[in-house]
BAVEX-565444 format. One record per residue (C-alpha): x negated, y negated, z negated. Coordinates in steps of 0.5 Angstrom, whole numbers, plus 500, padded with zeros to 3 digits. Layout:
<tigus>
XYZ ...
</tigus>
This chain:
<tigus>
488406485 481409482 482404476 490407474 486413475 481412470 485409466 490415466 484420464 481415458 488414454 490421455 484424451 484417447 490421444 490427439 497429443 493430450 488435446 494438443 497439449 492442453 490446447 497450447 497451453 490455453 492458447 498461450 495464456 490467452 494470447 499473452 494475457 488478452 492479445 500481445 502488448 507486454 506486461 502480462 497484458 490484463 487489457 492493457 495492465 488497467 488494473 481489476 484482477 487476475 495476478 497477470 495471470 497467476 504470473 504468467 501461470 507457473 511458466 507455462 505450467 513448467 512445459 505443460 505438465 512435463 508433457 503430461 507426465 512424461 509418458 506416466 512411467 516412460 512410456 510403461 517401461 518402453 511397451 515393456 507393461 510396467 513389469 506387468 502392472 508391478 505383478 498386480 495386486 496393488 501396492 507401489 504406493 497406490 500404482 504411484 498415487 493413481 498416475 499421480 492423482 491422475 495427472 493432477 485431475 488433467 492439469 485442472 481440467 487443462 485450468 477450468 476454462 481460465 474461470 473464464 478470465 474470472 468472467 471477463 474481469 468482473 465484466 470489466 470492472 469499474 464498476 461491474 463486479 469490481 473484483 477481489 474474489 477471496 484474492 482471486 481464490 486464494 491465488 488459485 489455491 496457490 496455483 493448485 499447490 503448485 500444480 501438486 509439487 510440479 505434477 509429483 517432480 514430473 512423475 518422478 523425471 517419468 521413472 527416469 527414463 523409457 524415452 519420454 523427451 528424455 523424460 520431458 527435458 529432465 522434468 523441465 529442468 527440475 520444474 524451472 530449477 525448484 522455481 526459479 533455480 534456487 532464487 538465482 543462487 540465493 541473488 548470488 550468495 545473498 542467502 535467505 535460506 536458499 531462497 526460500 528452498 526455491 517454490 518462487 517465494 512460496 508461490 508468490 505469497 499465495 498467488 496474492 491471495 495469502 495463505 500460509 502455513 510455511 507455503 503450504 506445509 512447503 509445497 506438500 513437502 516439496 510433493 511428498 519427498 517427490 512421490 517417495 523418490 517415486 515410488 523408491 524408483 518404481 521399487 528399484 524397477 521392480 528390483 525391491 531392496 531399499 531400504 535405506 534407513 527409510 532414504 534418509 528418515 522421510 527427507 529428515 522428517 520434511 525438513 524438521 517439519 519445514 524448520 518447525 513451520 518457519 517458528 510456528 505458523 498462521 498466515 489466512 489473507 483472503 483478500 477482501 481488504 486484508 492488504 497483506 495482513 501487517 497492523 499489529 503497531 507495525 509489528 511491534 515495530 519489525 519485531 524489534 529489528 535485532 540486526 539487518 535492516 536493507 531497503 533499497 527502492 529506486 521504483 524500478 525502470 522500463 517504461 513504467 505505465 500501468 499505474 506505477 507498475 501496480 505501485 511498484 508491485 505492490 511495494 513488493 509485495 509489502 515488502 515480502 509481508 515486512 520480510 516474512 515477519 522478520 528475516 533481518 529485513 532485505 529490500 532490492 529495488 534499483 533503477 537509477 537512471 538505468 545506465 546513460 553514464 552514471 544518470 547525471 550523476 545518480 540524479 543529482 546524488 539523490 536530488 542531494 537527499 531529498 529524493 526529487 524525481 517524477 514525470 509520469 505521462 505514459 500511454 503506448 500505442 495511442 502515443 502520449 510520452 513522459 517517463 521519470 522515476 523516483 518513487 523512493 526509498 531508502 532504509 538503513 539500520 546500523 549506520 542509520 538511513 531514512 528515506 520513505 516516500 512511496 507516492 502519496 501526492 494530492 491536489 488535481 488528482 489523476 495518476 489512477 487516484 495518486 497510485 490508489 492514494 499511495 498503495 493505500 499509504 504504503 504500509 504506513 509510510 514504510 512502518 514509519 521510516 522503519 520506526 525512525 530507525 529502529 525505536 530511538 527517540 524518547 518524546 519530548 515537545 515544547 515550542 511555547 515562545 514568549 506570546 508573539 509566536 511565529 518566528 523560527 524560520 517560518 516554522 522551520 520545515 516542520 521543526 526539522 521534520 518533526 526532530 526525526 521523531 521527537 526531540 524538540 526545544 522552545 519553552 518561553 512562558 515569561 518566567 511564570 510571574 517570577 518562579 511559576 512553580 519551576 516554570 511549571 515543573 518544568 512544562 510537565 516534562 514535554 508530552 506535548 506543546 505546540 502554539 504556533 500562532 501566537 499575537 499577544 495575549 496570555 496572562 492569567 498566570 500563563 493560562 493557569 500553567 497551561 490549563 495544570 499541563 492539560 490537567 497533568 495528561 499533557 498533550 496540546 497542539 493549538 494554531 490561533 489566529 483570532 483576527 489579525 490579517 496577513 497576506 503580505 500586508 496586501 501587497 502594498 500601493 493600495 492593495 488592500 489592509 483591514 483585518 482586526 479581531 485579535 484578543 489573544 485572553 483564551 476564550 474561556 479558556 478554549 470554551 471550558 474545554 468545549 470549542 469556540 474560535 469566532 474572530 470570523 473569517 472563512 471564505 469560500 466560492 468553489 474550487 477548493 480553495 487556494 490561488 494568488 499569484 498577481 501581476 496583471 497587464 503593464 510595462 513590458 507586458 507585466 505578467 504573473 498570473 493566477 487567480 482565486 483566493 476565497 480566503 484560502 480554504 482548503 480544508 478537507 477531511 471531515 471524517 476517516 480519522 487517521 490524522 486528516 484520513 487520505 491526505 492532500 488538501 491543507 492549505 489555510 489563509 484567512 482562517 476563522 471558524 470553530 464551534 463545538 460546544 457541549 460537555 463530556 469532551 468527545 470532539 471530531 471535525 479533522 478538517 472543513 472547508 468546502 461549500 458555499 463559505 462566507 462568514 464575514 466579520 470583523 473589522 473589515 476591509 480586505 483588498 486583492 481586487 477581490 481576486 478578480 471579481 467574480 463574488 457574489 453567490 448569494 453571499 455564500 450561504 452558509 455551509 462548510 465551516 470547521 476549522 480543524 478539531 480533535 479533543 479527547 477525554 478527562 477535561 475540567 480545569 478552566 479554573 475548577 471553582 474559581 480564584 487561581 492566578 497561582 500557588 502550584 503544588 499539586 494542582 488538579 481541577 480534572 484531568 486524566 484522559 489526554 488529547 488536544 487539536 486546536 486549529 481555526 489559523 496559525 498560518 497553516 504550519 507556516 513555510 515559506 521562504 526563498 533567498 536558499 532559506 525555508 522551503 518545504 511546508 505546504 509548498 507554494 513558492 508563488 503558485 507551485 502547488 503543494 498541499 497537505 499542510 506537513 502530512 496534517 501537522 505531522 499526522 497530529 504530533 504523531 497522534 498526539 503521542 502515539 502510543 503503539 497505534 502506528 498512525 492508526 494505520 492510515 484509516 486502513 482502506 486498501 482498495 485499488 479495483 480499476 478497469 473500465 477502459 472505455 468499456 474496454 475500447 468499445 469491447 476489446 475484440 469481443 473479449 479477446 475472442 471470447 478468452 482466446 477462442 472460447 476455452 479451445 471451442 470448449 476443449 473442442 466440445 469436450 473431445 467430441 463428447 469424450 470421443 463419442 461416449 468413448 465409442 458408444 461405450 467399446 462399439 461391437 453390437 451389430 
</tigus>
C-alpha cells in the first residue's frame, strides 16, 4: 500500500499538470481572499479570522481534488496497467487505500501554504495576536473531513471511466451534488433529513470550529461507503464476483450508525470563547419545544457592511446551534426590502410590529453611503409570535462596538424571545400603590414589557390598618414587588408586612427618591425650584438590610451624563438647543453581573447616593456614576442657568457614587427584638435566602409621554437618545425571579476580534503579494527540489 502511495505522490509531481493544478488552486484562493473586492475579501470583511477562507475552500476543492484523482484508475485502465497491478500480490482494499491515501497526502501538501493566511491575520489583529487559534484549528479539521470524503467520491468517478475528463466531470458532479446538492432539495420539499444527507450543514458546523461526533461520524461514512464503491469497482474490473449480501450490509451498517449518532452524540467547541456551546438554561428551554418553532429573521439584504454581515453570520450560526439541539427549530432569514413593489408596504407592516428600521453607514470604494436594515426577528410557537431584537444598541458607540455588543447578546436575546413562547407565564408581581407611587401612565412601557413575562396586577397597602392579616396573605402571593417611586411616607404597619414579605423569601425592587425634586418643576418663569429631603419613614428600615439612601444628590462633571434640551436665543430666532445636565448621571455597570453586564447607559435624574453598611448581606454595585461627582445636600436650590455655566472643577471631588445595589442572603427582620406594629401569624425574625435591589431614584423606570400615549422607556422624546433604562429593569425583574439561570447568559463574554485597518492601509500591498505570490514561490521551490532530488536519485553513473 505504502509503495502505491509513494508511487502516487512521485508521478503526480513528475507531471507539470500536478504543479499546474496546485498552483490554480493556491492562486484562486489568494485572489479572491486578498485581492478582489466581494464577500470573500479577509482585508475588506474587518474581521479577525479565517471563515472567509473556510467559505470559499470547499468550492474550490469541488475542482481541485477531481483533477487530482481523475487519472488514479482512469488513467491505469487506459495504459491498459491496472490489469497488471490487480495480479500483484496486494489485496484491492490495499491498492484502494494506497491511491487513496495518496491523493489525500497532495491535497494537504496543496493546503500548507494557506498557513500563510494564518500568519497574516495574526499579523493583522487589532491587537497583534488578535486571532481564535482553537476556532482556526478546528475549522481546519473540518476541511481536512472534507478533503477525505471529496477525495474518496473522486477515486470512485476514477473507475468510472478510462477517459480521465469523463472521470473528472463525474466527479465534479457528485462533489458539488454531496455539498450543496441535497441542501437545494431539502429548500424545496422543507426536509430536514435530506438536508442534513448533504456535506453543506455538516461542514458548516465544523468550519466554525465545532466538533461533533454526528460530523464526524458523517463524513467518515460519506468516505468509507465511497471507498467500498471503490473497491467493488476495482473487483468488478478484476471480474471478481460481488458479493451482493455485502452491497447492502456496509450501506445498511452506515446508515444505522448515522441514526444512532443523531441520539447520541458529544459536540467539542474549540473556539476560545466556547461561542457555539449553548448555556444549559437555554437548553432547559429548546429541550421543551414539543411542536415547530420557525424564525424568521429580516437580517438579510445587499449591501450590508462588514460589521452586520458578521452580525448576521453569526445569527446564523447560533441559529444552527438552536436548530441542532432541537430539530422542531427552523429559521430562514428574508429581506424585506428586496422587492421595489412591496417595500412600502413591508416597511410599514413591520414599523406596525415594533420592528423599527436601521440606518447603517456603508464604506465602499472610499465612498461613504447609507443602507437600511432590520435587525429582527420573529419567533412563532403555536400560534404565538415574538420578536427578538438582534442589535444591542449603546450610547455613542461605533458600529464595530454595537455589533460586538450584539453578537455577544444574541444567545440571550434569542433564548429569551423563545422562553416567552414556550414556557407560559407563571410568576407573579405586585405594583405596591397606596404610598404616592408613580402614576401608571408613566410606568406604563415597562408594565407592558414586563407582562410578556410575568403577570402583574397593583397591590394597594391602605388595608393593612384594618385586616393586616389578609393584606399580608395576601402580598405572600407575588414572588416579587416593586416600588416605583413612592412620595408618601410607610406606616410602621406598612413596613412590618413588607419586612414578613422579605422574611417569607419575597423578592423586592425598590426605586426611592430621597429628595424631593422634578425635572418639570424647573420649567417655570424663574427657572429654577428647591430640592427638599423626602422622608418616606424607610431608613431603618433599608439600613437593617445593610444600604443607606442619603437625601444627597449626585452630579457629575464628565460626558456620562444626560443632556436637556432648552430654548436659547429670542423671537424668531428661538431655537432648541442641547445642553449638560450634571444632574443626570448615567449610570455605569460596576461590575460583570448579568444584570447591568453589556447594556446601554441608564439614564437617572436627580439621583441620591447609597452606602453599603456592614453585615451578612452579600451586596454588588450594579450601577455607578461616573467621575468626578458632587455630593450637594439638602435643601438647595436648583436652577437651568446651570446647564449653561461651566461648573467649577474643584467642586467635583468625589469619586464615582453607587446608585444601583444588589442584596442577597438570609436577611434579619427590621423588627427582630423589638415591639411589632402587628399581630401576624407565623411571623419570622430572618428570612430564607431571597434577593432585593434597591435604586438610589424612582425617576429611572419612569417613561415619558407624548400626545400618541407613552413612549418607550429610556427614550428621550426632548433629546432623542435612548438609554438603558428598560434593559436594566428588565435584567433586575428577570434576576429576581430567575429560576433556570437564563439571564445568567449575559455575563458570557463573546469576544468579536477586529482587524487593524489602519495597519492595513499602511500594508495592504506588502500582504497581498506575500499571500498571493508566496505560496507559488514556495511550490515553485519545491518543484525544483523534487525535480533535482528526482534526477540525482535515476541519473545513470558517468
Amino acid at each position: 500500500m505504502f509503495a502505491i502511495l509513494k508511487k502516487e505522490i512521485q508521478s503526480f509531481f513528475a507531471s507539470p499538470i500536478g504543479y499546474l493544478v496546485i498552483a490554480l488552486f493556491l492562486l484562486l484562493n489568494g485572489l479572491f481572499l486578498w485581492l478582489f473586492k466581494g464577500e470573500f475579501n479577509i482585508l475588506n470583511y474587518g474581521f479577525a479570522d479565517l471563515s472567509s477562507f473556510f467559505l470559499l475552500a470547499p468550492w474550490i476543492l469541488v475542482f481541485l481534488i477531481p483533477a487530482v484523482t481523475m487519472r488514479s484508475f482512469s488513467d491505469e485502465k487506459k495504459q491498459g496497467t491496472l490489469e497488471l497491478l490487480l495480479t500483484k500480490p496486494i489485496s484491492h482494499l490495499q491498492i484502494v487505500l494506497g491511491k487513496y491515501f495518496g491523493a489525500v497526502v497532495l491535497i494537504v501538501l496543496a493546503l500548507i501554504p494557506t498557513l500563510l493566511y494564518v500568519l497574516t491575520v495574526y499579523q493583522l489583529g487589532k491587537p497583534v495576536g488578535n486571532l481564535d487559534m482553537g476556532s482556526t484549528l478546528g475549522s481546519y479539521f473540518g476541511l481536512l473531513f472534507l478533503v477525505a470524503a471529496y477525495t474518496a467520491i473522486g477515486l470512485f468517478a476514477s473507475t468510472l471511466s478510462d477517459n480521465q475528463i469523463v472521470a473528472f466531470i463525474s466527479a465534479v458532479f457528485l462533489c458539488f451534488f454531496f455539498y450543496i446538492g441535497f441542501e437545494g432539495i431539502a429548500d424545496m420539499t422543507s426536509s430536514r433529513f435530506i438536508d442534513q444527507l448533504g456535506m453543506s450543514s455538516h461542514y458548516k458546523s465544523m468550519s466554525r470550529g465545532v466538533l461533533d461526533t454526528r460530523d464526524i461520524i458523517y463524513f467518515l461514512s460519506v468516505t468509507v461507503l465511497f471507498l467500498f464503491f471503490t473497491v467493488k469497482r476495482v473487483n468488478s474490473e478484476a471480474s471478481k464476483a460481488i458479493k451482493w449480501s455485502m452491497l447492502a450490509i456496509v450501506p445498511a451498517t452506515i446508515f444505522v450508525l448515522n441514526a444512532i449518532s443523531t441520539s447520541v452524540y458529544s459536540r467539542f467547541d474549540l473556539t476560545s470563547d466556547k461561542r457555539y456551546t449553548l448555556s444549559d438554561a437555554t437548553l432547559n428551554i429548546v429541550k421543551d419545544a414539543d411542536s415547530p418553532i420557525v424564525i424568521d429573521v429580516f437580517l438579510e439584504g445587499e449591501g450590508f457592511p462588514s460589521e452586520f454581515r458578521r452580525l448576521q453570520s453569526e445569527t446564523r450560526q447560533l441559529l444552527e446551534e438552536f436548530s441542532a439541539y432541537n430539530s422542531n427549530i427552523s429559521f430562514k432569514f428574508l429581506d424585506p426590502i428586496e422587492d421595489d413593489a412591496t417595500r412600502d408596504r413591508n416597511i410599514e407592516q413591520l414599523n406596525a410590529r415594533g420592528l423599527t428600521p436601521m440606518q447603517v453607514n456603508v464604506q465602499e470604494n472610499g465612498k461613504q453611503s447609507q443602507a437600511i436594515i432590520f435587525p429582527w426577528a420573529l419567533a412563532s410557537y403555536n400560534g404565538e409570535t415574538v420578536k427578538i431584537g438582534l442589535v444591542k444598541y449603546k450610547v455613542n458607540a461605533d458600529q464595530q462596538e454595537l455589533v460586538t455588543n450584539s453578537v455577544q447578546h444574541l444567545e440571550y436575546a434569542i433564548a429569551d424571545g423563545l422562553g416567552k413562547l414556550i414556557h407560559p407565564k407563571k410568576r407573579k408581581v405586585a405594583v405596591l400603590k397606596g404610598n404616592g407611587e408613580m402614576p401608571n401612565q408613566y410606568i406604563a412601557d415597562f408594565v407592558t414589557t414586563l407582562r410578556d413575562y410575568y403577570y402583574i396586577a397593583p397591590f394597594t397597602l391602605d388595608s393593612v390598618a384594618v385586616s393586616p392579616q389578609k393584606t399580608a396573605s395576601a402580598l405572600n402571593d407575588y414572588d416579587l414587588i416593586i416600588a416605583a417611586k413612592p412620595t408618601e411616607a410607610f406606616s410602621e404597619q406598612e413596613k412590618f408586612v413588607l419586612d414578613q414579605y422579605t422574611m417569607q423569601g419575597g423578592k423586592s425592587l425598590w426605586l426611592i427618591d430621597a429628595i424631593a425634586m422634578e425635572k418639570d418643576s424647573l420649567f417655570n418663569p424663574e427657572g429654577k425650584n428647591v430640592a427638599i429631603p423626602r422622608d418616606l419613614n424607610l431608613t431603618d428600615f433599608f439600613f437593617k438590610y445593610g444600604v443607606r439612601i442619603n437625601p444627597l444628590l449626585t452630579s457629575v462633571k464628565s460626558q456620562n451624563i444626560g443632556r436637556i434640551a432648552l430654548e436659547s436665543g429670542e423671537n424668531e430666532s428661538t431655537r432648541i438647543q442641547l445642553f449638560n445636565w450634571p444632574y443626570s448621571p448615567l449610570g455605569i455597570s460596576a461590575t460583570n453581573h448579568p444584570i447591568s453586564n453589556n447594556i446601554n447607559l441608564v439614564k437617572f435624574d436627580f439621583a441620591n447616593q447609597i452606602d453599603t453598611l456592614k453585615n451578612d448581606i452579600s451586596k454588588t454595585i450594579l450601577l455607578k456614576s461616573d467621575a468626578p461627582a458632587r455630593l450637594e445636600g439638602t435643601p438647595m436650590e436648583i436652577s437651568l442657568s446651570f446647564a449653561l455655566q461651566e461648573p467649577d472643577s474643584e467642586l467635583f471631588n468625589k469619586e464615582a457614587q453607587n446608585l444601583a445595589v444588589l442584596l442577597e442572603g438570609e436577611f434579619t427582620s427590621v423588627y427582630h427584638n423589638r415591639v411589632k406594629p402587628l399581630d401576624l401569624l407565623e411571623t419570622k425574625d430572618n428570612s430564607s435566602p431571597t434577593k432585593m435591589i434597591v435604586i438610589a431614584d424612582g425617576d429611572v423606570i419612569k417613561n415619558d409621554i407624548n400626545r400618541n400615549g407613552p413612549l418607550s422607556l429610556g427614550f428621550d422624546k426632548w433629546t432623542k437618545e435612548s438609554y438603558g433604562n428598560k434593559e436594566f429593569l428588565l435584567n433586575a425583574v428577570n434576576y429576581l425571579l430567575d429560576d433556570d439561570g437564563l439571564i445568567n447568559i449575559r455575563s458570557k463574554e463573546v469576544k468579536v476580534a477586529f482587524l487593524d485597518q489602519h495597519k492595513i492601509a499602511d500594508e495592504k500591498t506588502k500582504w497581498q503579494i506575500i499571500n498571493i505570490a508566496l505560496p507559488l514561490v514556495l511550490l515553485g521551490v519545491f518543484g525544483v527540489l523534487f525535480y533535482y532530488l528526482r534526477r540525482k536519485k535515476y541519473a545513470k553513473p558517468a
